[in-house]
N, C-alpha and C positions, 0 to 999 in steps of 0.2 A: 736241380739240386744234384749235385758230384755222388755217384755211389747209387742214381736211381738207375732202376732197369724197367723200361716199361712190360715185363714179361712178368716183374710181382705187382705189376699197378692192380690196385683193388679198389672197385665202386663203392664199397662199404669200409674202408676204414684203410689206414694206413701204418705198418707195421715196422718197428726197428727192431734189430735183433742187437741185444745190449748182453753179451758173451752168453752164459746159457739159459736167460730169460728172455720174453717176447715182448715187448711193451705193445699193447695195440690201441693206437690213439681215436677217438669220436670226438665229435662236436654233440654233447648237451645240452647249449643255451648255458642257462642258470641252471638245472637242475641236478638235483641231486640223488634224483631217483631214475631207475631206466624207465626204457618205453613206454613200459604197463602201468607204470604208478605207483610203482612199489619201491621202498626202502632200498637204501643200498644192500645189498648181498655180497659175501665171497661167495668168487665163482673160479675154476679153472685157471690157468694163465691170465692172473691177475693182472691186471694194467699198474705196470711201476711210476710212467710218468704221462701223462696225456696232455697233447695242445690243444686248440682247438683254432678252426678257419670262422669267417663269418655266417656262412653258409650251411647247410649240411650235405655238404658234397666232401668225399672222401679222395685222401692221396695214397699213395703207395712211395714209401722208401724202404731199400735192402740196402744193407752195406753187403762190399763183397767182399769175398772170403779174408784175402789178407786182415781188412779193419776189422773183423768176425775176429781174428783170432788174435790180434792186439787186444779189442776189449775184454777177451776173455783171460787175455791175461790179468791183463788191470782191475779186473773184477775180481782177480784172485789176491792183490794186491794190499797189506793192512794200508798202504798208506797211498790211495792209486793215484791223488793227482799232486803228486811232487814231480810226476815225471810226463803229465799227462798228453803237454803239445804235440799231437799227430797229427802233420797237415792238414790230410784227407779228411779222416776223425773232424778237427776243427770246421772244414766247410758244411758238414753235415747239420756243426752246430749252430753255426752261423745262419745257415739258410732256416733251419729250425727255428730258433729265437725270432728270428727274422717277423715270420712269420705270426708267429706268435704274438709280437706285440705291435707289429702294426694295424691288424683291427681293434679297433675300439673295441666294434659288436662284439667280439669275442668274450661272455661273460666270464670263463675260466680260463686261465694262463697255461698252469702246468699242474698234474695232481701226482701224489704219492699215494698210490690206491693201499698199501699193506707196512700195518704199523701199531704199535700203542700209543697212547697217549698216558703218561704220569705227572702227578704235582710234586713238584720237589718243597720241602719244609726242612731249609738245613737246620740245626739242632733238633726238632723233634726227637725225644729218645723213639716216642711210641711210634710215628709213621713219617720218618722221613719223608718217604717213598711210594706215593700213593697213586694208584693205580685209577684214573679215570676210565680211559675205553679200553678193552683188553683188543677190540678187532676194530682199527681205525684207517681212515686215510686224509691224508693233508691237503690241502687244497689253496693256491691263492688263485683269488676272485676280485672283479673289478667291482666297485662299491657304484651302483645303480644310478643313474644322474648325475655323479658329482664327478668331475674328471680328477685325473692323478692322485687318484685315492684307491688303495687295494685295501682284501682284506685278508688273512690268515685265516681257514676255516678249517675244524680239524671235524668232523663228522665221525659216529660211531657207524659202525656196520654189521647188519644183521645178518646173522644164517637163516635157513632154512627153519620156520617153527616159529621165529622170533617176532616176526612181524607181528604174529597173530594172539602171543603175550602181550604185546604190547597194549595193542588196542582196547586191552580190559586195564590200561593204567589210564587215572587220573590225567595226571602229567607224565612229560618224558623228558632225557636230558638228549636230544641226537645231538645238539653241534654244539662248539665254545668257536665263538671268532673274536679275531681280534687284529684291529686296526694296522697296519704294517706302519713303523715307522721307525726314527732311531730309537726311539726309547726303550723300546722293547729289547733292545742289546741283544738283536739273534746273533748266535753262533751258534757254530757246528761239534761233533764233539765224537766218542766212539765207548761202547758199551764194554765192561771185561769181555765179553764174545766176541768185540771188535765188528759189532753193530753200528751202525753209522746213526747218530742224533742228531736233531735240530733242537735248541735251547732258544728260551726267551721271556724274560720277566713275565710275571704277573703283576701287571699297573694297579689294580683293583687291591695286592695286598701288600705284606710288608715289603722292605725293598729288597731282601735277598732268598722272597720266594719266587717259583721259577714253576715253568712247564717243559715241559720236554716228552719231545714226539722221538721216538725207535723208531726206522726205517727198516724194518728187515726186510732181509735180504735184497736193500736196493744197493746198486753198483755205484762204482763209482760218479761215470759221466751224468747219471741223473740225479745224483745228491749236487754234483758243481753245476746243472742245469737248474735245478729247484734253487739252490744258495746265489744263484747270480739272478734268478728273476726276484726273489726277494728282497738286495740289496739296488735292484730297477726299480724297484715302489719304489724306496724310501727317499731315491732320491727322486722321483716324479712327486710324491708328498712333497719334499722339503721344499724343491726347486717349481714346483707348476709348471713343468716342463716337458716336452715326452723324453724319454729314458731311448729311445730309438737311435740317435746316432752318438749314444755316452762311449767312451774309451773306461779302460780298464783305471784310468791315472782317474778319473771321476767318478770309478765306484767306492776307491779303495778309502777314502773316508767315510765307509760305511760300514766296514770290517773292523766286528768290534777287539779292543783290544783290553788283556784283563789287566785289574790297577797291581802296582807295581807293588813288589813285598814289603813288608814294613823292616827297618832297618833299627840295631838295637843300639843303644847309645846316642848321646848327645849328637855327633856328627854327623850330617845327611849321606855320606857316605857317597861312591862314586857307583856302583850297580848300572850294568847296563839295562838298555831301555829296553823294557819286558816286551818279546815277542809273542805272537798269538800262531799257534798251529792254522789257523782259519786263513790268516794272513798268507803265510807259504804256501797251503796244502790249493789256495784259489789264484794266488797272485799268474801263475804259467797259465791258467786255466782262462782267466778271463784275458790275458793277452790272445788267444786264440776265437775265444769267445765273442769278442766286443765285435761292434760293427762300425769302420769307418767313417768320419765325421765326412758328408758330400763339400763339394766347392760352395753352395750357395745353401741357404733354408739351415743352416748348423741349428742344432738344439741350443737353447738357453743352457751356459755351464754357471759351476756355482758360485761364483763369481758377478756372472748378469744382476741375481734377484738379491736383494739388500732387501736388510726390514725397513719399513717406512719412518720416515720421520712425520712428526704426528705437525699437520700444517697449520697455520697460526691465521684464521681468516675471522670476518666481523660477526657472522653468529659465536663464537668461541665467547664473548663478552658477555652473553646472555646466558651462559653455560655455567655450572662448578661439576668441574668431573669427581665424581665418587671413589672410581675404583682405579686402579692401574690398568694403564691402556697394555689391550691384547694383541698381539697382530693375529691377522687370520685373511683369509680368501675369501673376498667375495663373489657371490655367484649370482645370477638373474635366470629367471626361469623362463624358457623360450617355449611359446606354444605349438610354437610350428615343429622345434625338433623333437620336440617332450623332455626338453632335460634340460638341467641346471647348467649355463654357461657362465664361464668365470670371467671376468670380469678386471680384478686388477688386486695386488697384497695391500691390503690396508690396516689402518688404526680402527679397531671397534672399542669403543665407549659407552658406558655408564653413566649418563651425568644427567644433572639435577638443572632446573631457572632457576637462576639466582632470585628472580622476582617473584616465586609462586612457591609454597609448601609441597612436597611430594606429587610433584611435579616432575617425572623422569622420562627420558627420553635415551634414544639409542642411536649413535653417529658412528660413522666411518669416514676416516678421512684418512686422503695419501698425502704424498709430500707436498701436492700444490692448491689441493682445493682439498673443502666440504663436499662429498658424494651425496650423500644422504643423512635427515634427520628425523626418525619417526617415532612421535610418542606411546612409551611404552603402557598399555592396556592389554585385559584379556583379549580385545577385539582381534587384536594381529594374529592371535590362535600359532602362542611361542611352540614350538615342538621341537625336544634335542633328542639327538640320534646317537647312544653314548659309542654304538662300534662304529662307527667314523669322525667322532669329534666334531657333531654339525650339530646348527643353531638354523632352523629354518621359518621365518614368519610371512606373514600378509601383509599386505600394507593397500588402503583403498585412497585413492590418490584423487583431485578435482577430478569431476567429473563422475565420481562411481567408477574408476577404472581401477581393477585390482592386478597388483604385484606380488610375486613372490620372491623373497632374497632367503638366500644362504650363508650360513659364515662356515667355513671350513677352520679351527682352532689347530696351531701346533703342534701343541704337546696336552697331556692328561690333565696337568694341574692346571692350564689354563680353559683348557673346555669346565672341568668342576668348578672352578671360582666366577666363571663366567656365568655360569649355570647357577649358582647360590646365588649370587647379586641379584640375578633378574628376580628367580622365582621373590627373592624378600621385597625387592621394588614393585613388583606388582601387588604383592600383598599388603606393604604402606598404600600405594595408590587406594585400592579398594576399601583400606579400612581407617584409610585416614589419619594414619599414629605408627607413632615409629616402632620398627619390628622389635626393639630389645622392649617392650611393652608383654608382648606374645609371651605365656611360659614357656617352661622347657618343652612339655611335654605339647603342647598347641604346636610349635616349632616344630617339633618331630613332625607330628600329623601333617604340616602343610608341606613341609619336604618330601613326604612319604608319595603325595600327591601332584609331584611335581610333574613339568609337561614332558614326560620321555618317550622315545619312542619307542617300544620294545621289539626287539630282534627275532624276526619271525625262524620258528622253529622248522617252519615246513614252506617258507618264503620261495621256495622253488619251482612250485606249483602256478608258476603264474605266465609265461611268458608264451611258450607255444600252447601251453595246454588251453588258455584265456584266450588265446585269440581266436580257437578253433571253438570254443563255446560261445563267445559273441555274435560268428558268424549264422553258427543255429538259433540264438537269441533275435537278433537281427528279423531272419527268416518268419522266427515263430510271431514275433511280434509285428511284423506286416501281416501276417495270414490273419492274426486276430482281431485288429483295428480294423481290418477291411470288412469281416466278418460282424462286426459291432455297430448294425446302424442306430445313432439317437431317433427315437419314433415318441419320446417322452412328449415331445412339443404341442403334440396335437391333442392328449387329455389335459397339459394342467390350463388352470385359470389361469386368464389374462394378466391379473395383479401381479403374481407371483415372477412373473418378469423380470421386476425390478428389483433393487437392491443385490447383497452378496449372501453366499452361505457363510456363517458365521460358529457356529460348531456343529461336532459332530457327537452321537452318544450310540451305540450299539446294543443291540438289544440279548437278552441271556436265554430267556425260553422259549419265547418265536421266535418266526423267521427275518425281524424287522429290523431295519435301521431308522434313526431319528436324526435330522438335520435342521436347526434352526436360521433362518433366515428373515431376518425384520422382525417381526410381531407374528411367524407365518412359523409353521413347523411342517417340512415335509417327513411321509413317513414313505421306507421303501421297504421291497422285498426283494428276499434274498432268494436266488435260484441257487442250481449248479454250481456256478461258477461265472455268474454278475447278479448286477443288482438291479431290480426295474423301478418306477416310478407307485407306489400302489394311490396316495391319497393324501391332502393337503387339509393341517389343522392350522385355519384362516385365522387369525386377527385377537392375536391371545388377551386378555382384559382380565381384571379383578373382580371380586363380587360386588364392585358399585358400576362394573362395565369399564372403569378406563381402562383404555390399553395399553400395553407396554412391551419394548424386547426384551427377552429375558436375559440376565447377566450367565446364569448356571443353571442347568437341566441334568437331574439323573433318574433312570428307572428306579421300580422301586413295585414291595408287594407282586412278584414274580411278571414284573411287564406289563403289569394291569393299571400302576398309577404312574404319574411322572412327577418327580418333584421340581418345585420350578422358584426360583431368586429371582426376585423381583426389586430392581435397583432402586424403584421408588419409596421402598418401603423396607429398609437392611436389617429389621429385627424379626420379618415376619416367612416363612416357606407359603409356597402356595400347592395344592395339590389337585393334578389334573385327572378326571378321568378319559384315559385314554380311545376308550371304547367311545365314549360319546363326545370326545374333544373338546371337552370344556372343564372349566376349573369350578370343582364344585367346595372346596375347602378354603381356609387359611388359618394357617398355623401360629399364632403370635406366639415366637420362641420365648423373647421376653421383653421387658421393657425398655432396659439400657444396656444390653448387651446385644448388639447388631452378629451375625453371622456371616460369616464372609466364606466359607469353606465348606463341604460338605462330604460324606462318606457313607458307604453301607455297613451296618452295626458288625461287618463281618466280611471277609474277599466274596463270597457267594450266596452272602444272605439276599441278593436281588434275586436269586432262584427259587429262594424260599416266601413264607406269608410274614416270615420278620419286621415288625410294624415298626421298633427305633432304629435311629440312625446317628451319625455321628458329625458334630460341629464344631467349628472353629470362630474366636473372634479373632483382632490383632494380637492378644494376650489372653486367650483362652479358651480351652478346650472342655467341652461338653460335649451330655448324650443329648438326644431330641427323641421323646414319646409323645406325638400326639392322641394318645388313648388319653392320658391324665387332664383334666380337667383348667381350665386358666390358662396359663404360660405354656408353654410344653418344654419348657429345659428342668431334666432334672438335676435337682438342686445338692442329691446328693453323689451324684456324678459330673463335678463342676471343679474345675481346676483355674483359679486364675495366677497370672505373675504378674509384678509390681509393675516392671518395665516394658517399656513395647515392645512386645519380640518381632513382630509384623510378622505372625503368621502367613506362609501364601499357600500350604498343601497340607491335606492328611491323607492317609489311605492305612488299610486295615488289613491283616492276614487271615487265614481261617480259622484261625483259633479266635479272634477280635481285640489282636494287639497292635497297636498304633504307632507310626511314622509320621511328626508333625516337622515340617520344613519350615524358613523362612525367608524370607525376603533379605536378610542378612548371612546366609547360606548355611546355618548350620540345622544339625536337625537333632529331634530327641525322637527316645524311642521307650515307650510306655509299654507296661502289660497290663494296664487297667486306666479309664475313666478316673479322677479322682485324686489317681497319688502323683507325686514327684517321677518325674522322668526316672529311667534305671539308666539310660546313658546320653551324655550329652555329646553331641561329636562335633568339634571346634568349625567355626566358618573360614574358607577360604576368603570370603569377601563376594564373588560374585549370588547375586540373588538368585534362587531358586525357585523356578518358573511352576514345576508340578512334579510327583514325587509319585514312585509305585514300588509295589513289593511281592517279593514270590512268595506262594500260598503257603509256604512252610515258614516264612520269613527270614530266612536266610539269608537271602540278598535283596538288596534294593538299591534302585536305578531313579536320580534325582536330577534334574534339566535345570541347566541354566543357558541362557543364550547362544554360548557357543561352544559348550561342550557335557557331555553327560559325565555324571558320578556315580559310578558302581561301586556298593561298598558291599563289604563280606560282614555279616554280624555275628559269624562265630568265635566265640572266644578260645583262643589257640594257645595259652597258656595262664598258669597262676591257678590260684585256688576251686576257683567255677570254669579251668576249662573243658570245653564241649560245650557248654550253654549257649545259648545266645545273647545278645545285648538288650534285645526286649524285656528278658528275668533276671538278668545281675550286667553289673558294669564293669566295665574294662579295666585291665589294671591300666594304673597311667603311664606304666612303660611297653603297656602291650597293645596300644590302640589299633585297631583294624588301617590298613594300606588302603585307601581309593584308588580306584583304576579311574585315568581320565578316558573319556573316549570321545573324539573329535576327529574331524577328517585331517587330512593330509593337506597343505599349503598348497601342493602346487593341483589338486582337485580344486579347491576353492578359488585359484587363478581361473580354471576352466570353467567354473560358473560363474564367477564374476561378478558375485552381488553380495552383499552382508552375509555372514549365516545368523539367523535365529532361528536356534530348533524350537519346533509345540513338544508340549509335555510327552516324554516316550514312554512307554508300555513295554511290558512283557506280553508274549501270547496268557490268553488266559483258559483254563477249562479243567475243570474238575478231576480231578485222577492224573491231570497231567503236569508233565515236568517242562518247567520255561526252557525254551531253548533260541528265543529269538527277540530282541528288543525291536520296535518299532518308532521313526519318528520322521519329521519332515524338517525342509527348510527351502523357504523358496516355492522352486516348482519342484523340487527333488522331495521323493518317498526314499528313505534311507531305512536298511532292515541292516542289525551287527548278527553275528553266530553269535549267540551267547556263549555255546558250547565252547569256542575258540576265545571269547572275551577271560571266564574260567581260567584257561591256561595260561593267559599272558598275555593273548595275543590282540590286539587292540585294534587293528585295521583291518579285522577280518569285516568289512561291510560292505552291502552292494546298492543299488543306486537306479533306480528310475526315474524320467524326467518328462511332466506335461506342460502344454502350452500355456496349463491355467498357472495360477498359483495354487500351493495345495494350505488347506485351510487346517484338515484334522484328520488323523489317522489312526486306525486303532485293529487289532487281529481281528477275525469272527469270532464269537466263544466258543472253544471248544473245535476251533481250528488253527494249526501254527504255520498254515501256508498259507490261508486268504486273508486280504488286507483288502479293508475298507477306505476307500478314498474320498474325502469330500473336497473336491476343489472349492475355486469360490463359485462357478457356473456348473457345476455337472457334480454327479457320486457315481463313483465306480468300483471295480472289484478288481484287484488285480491278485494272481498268484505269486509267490515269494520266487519261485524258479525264474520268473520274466525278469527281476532284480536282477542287475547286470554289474561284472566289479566293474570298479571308476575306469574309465578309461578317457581320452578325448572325444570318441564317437557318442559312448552313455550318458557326458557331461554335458557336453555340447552340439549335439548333434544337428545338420544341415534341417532347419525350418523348415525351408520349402518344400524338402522331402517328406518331413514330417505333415505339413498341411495336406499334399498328396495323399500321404497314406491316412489322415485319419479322415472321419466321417464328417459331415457337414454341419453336425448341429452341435459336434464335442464344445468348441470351443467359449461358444454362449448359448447354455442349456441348460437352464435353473430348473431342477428335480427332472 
């Protein structure tokens, strides 16, 4: 590079002197916090602009003195680049840029470390001018698997003190990103101070409100270095192209220009064609700037990529398209590189069989063929990504072999219309009836619960810091497996051999677990930190001796009884004692109302000697006392409804308020046995497999197949806000938001099998606050932060993977790091720290290896 001196080379970073500031550039990855872990900070000689190499190896560049004291002129300059082209200067930038954008890896481009950030509101009298970050820095970043997509990130930055405010909030606002594209209409602009801006829509509101980042005291060369790689997205977005060997003639329809003045009278009048300060102040700049188109491999120019014409092939007959075709980018997710390769611009579609009712499907097609046609259900596990305009789903294809695609969308209003369509078609699909059926207010709520992906706040924390905690995960988990021999083999019976484990229940005042398998109940104990084999309750039977597997088992009378559902008989409980293994009751609840569901009359009444408990039919909810004499439903704690709701879950808080789910997904939430629901909260459509709720009842977490519902039951405004939905009901314009939470598309590539999660849990225990849902799918034990779920953040989850299948999973009581394992051939203990985030090794990892490191009896080892 022209202007380097190997006598300022530096192994730690590389420094330009930009007239009398220092810019000193690192390579962060993704991150947005230094070394230690901590928040951004000002500090000293602030970094004006940073690049970054693939690497973390550091360069060294000085200019010398002469271009030293040109920039410092131009730095002193209101208007510095009208005059900017300086040979020397220019190769500096060129090898710069250079550099800069030809790693991929390179997760950050160029930053503006000192800045504010404000919302503009033209007309507002009261706050035009509003002031978001007072201590900010600007950032474009390359958007994580999807190519020729950037993003704008403007992060706030903390002083000294600040961090450690923060940690006692709730929530926090550190970054606003946003998609780089044309729409956003950036320009450049200057403060009365003659402070340098960067301006650019707010897509999200009306059309002539606007953000705008102050660069102070950045110079000039690094405001026309930031404004040329910004106007390098847009055309990598527009074009799918790389932006690497563009001319300055290829950016400059990216330089936004303002609409011309309006002209008074009839006559359009002759006015010349309005100029943009942006236009001149960059047009010298990127003639210097650009880099040479080579003889051969030239970049795609704008001209190359055309929108497709939407191609007319023999599926199309069987089609009626719905919505206006989108164009967008497809992408296919490559296992081997771990990212979304693109593939080719195409038509995505909406459309319906002509020969079948709500029956919708989802195609792309380019100019010459049908690519792809896959119908639309929850199964594809839809997820859009609203800061890059992505539409990403599953698709499991002959065979059991899963896919992941991507749709990269345009522009704003086509990722949201895109986004609407599905979410309603999925919601006809599941309910069978067209969406203008839905009220207003059911409408809101399934919107509210749409599949998005939310924008992690602290998303930066994952690439070197993950890889270097895997490798200790890694480590810890061969030291443990080895450490873990199965010796269960040689006490149980012979019988128990056979067949699967079939569920799991945990025990609250011993040390015990319970796992039912066939007609056979093992019971174990808990150590330390596993679980061993203690004692086998054989060949479970009713009081005439038939025997039977049971449908549903839960403790009960502080661990002393078990209660037990017996499929042969659906109106009657059976009750075991535990101590001597055998069922010495039965309960007949009632005549013609069969029980399908059951609960403790309270979250921790199994601790207690609390004799009733709580039941469900398809269409009704009742207590169960068998102290009372006859039947044992009491009859004045008895709620039925006309029509079948198909009950499929209850569960209780600790006060003894009730969450009853159903098979049609919606769920009601009682403060008593007896009365009418206090809220009913509308069904998405998919069935809800099993339902839990935190001890204060505040939140609850309800399972359907392939994704969880976390819903908030505080009421947040109107008459009863602060209550909850259990004691008064929602206004209908204020219904609580569900948080989805499901994995990631291209994690479920790397397992490669359906998801159906088992019913997830919160940790449970007395005095304590949830902070971790638990659940399974497969062979994977899946643990989310709740703490992280709370904020936003929806993928905070991590991911264990056995050879068995895992059957049921559930906390210890009264512990929120051990998890209870039951596969279908073994039960184990694992800690939450061994949870590893997804990665391809977590997801997938080499067999053989794994057979290696585990024990010889793991993989068929019934109790």
């Amino acid at each position: 590079m022209e202007g380097r001196t190997d006598d300022d080379t530096d192994s730690d970073g590389y420094k330009i002197k930009l007239g009398y500031r220092q810019v000193v550039c690192r390579s962060r990855g993704n991150k947005q916090s230094d070394e230690s872990g901590q928040l951004p900070r000002r500090e000293p000689d602030t970094p004006v602009a940073t690049s970054h190499s693939g690497d973390a190896s550091m360069q060294s560049v000085t200019l010398r003195a002469a271009q030293r004291s040109h920039f410092a002129y131009y730095s002193s300059c209101p208007s510095p680049l009208s005059s900017f082209p300086l040979p020397a200067t220019m190769n500096i930038f060129r090898s710069l840029i250079g550099k800069v954008w030809q790693d991929p890896n390179a997760a950050e481009v160029v930053k503006i470390s000192t800045g504010q950030l404000y919302f503009i509101r033209p007309g507002n009298i009261r706050s035009s001018r509003e002031c978001i970050y007072n201590d900010a820095m600007a950032t474009i970043r390359r958007v994580p698997s999807v190519e020729h997509n950037f993003q704008l990130v403007v992060t706030r930055v903390y002083e000294d003190g600040d961090q450690e405010l923060l940690e006692d909030e709730d929530e926090t606002d550190e970054e606003r990103v946003f998609l780089i594209s044309e729409e956003l209409e950036f320009h450049t602009g200057e403060t009365p101070e003659k402070e340098p801006t960067f301006v650019w829509r707010d897509l999200q509101g009306d059309i002539d409100e606007c953000y705008e980042f102050v660069a102070t005291g950045t110079n000039a060369p690094t405001r026309a270095f930031f404004e040329t790689c910004m106007y390098r997205a847009m055309y990598e977005r527009k074009y799918r192209a790389s932006a690497e060997q563009t001319q300055d003639t290829d950016l400059a329809e990216f330089i936004w220009q303002p609409p011309p003045p309006k002209t008074k009278g009839k006559g359009k009048g002759t006015s010349k064609k309005a100029s943009s300060k942006d236009a001149d102040v960059l047009s010298s700049a990127m003639r210097g700037m650009s880099v040479n188109h080579s003889a051969a491999g030239s970049s795609a120019s704008p001209t190359d990529t055309k929108p497709p014409k939407a191609a007319k092939s023999a599926i199309d007959d069987i089609f009626e398209t719905l919505v206006e075709e989108d164009e967008a980018g497809l992408y296919l997710w490559d296992r081997e590189q771990k990212t979304f390769v693109g593939q080719e611009i195409v038509t995505a579609r909406i459309v319906q069989r002509t020969d079948a009712k709500f029956n919708y499907w989802l195609t792309s097609t380019n100019e010459e063929r049908q690519i792809l046609a896959h119908r639309i259900t929850s199964d594809i596990i839809p997820r859009f990504t609203p800061s890059s305009w992505t539409f990403s789903w599953n698709y499991m294809g002959p065979g059991n072999t899963q896919t992941t695609w991507c749709l990269t969308f345009v522009s704003q209003n086509a990722y949201d219309s895109f986004q609407s369509e599905l979410t309603t078609r999925v919601w006809e699909t599941l309910h069978q009836q067209p969406w203008s059926k839905a009220k207003p207010d059911e409408q809101r709520y399934v919107m509210s619960a749409t599949f998005e992906d939310v924008e992690m706040k602290d998303a930066e924390d994952s690439e070197d810091e993950e890889e270097a905690v895997l490798e200790e995960l890694e480590e810890r988990s061969e030291s443990e497996e080895e450490e873990a021999p199965d010796d269960n083999d040689e006490d149980e019976p012979k019988a128990l051999k056979e067949g699967r484990n079939q569920q799991l229940t945990v025990g609250y005042k011993g040390d015990r677990s319970y796992v039912v398998r066939g007609n056979n109940i093992g019971v174990f104990r808990h150590t330390r930190d596993d679980v061993k084999y203690y004692a086998t309750i054989s060949k479970l039977a009713d009081l005439k001796g038939k025997e039977f597997i049971p449908k549903n088992v839960m403790l009960h009378d502080q661990d002393s009884k078990m209660v037990i559902m017996n499929p042969n008989d659906p109106n009657s409980l059976y009750n075991m004692d535990i101590e001597r293994g055998k069922i010495v009751e039965q309960w007949k609840v009632s005549e013609s109302v069969p029980i399908t569901n059951m609960a403790p009359d309270s979250k921790f009444a199994q601790t207690t000697r609390e004799q009733t408990l709580v039941g469900t039919s398809h269409n009704a909810l009742f207590r169960v006392d068998p102290r009372v004499s006859g039947t044992k439903m009491v009859e004045s704690q008895y709620k039925q409804y006309a029509s079948n709701n198909k009950f499929s879950g209850v569960t209780t808080t600790t006060s003894g308020k009730l969450a009853v789910a159903s098979e049609k997904g919606d769920i009601r939430l009682f403060d008593a046995i007896g009365k009418n629901a206090k809220t009913a909260l509308h069904p998405l459509g998919d069935p809800i497999l099993g339902i839990d709720v935190s001890s204060d009842g505040r939140w609850i977490v309800a399972t359907t197949k392939t994704y969880l519902l976390v819903i908030d039951t505080l009421i947040g405004q109107g008459r009863y806000a602060g209550s909850l939905g259990f004691d008064r009901s929602f206004p209908a314009d204020a219904k609580p938001q569900p948080k989805r939470l499901q994995l990631r598309p291209e994690h479920v590539a790397f397992m490669n099998h359906s998801i159906s999660f088992t019913p997830a849990r919160f940790n449970l225990g007395e005095g304590q606050e949830e902070n971790a849902i638990v659940t399974s799918t497969g062979q994977y034990v899946i643990a989310w932060d709740f703490g992280k779920v709370k904020k936003g953040q929806m993928d905070r989850y991590e991911i264990k993977k056995y050879e068995d299948l895992v059957v049921q999973d559930n906390f210890r009581f009264g512990d929120d790091k051990e998890i209870i394992v039951a596969l279908q051939n073994n039960v184990l203990s694992v800690n939450k720290k061994n949870l590893r985030r997804p990665t391809r090794t977590s997801l997938a990892p080499d067999l053989d290896a794994l057979r290696k490191k585990s024990s010889s009896g793991i993989v068929n080892s019934p109790y």
